[in-house]
C-alpha positions in Angstrom: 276.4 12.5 215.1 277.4 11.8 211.7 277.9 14.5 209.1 276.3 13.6 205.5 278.7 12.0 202.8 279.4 14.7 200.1 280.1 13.5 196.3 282.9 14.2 195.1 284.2 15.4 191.1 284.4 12.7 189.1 283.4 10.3 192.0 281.1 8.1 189.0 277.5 6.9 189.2 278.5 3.9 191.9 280.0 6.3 194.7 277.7 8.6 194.1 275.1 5.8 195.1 276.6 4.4 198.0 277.1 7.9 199.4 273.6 8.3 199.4 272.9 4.8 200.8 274.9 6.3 203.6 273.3 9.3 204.1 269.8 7.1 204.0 271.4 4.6 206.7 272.4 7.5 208.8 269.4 9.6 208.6 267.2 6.5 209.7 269.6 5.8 212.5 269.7 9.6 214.0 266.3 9.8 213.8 266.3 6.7 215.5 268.6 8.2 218.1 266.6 11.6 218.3 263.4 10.1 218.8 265.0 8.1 222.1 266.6 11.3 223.6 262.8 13.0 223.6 261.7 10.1 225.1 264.3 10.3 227.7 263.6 14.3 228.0 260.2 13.1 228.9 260.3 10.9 231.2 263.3 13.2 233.0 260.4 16.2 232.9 258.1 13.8 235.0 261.1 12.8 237.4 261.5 16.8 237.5 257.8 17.6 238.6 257.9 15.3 241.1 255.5 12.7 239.3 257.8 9.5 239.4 257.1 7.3 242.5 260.2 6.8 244.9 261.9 9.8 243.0 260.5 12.9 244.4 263.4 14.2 246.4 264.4 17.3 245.7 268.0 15.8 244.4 265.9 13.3 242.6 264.0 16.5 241.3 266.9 18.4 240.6 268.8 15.3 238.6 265.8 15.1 236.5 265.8 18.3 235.3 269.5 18.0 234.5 268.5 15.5 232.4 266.2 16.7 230.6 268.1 19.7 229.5 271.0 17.0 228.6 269.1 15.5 226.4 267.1 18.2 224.7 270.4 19.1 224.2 270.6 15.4 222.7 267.7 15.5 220.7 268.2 19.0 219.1 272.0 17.5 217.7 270.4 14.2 216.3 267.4 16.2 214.8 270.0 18.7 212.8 272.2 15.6 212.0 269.5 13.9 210.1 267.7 16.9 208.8 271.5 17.3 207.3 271.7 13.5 206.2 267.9 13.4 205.1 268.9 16.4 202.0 272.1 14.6 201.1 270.2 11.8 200.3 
């Protein structure tokens, strides 16, 4: 997850732009990332119910529902990190 570029004192008009082309580039790409991580917790919840065909054991079950706490986990970081990248712009 990448932290937004600050501007620095007496950085001038030109860093000051390509920090915030930065920040634009990273925002896109961890919402990007945060948008794949829900669709992963998703389709981990389904594996966790017991809804995914040929992966309804109860190790299947229970791997599923690691998962999807992994990557809510996941998808709470990438949210933050472009929330954070998306007001630095």
């Amino acid at each position: 997850m990448s932290a937004p570029n600050v501007n620095k004192p007496n950085e001038g008009v030109v860093g000051q732009m390509k920090n915030s082309l930065e920040n634009a580039g990273n925002w896109v790409s961890e919402s990007f990332q945060g948008k794949s991580a829900e669709a992963s917790k998703e389709a981990n919840k389904q594996q966790a119910k017991g809804n995914v065909s040929g992966q309804d054991s109860l190790t299947d079950r229970a791997s599923g529902a690691l998962g999807a706490a992994s990557d809510k986990i996941d998808q709470h970081g990438h949210e933050t990190s472009a929330r954070a990248n998306k007001e630095s712009i």
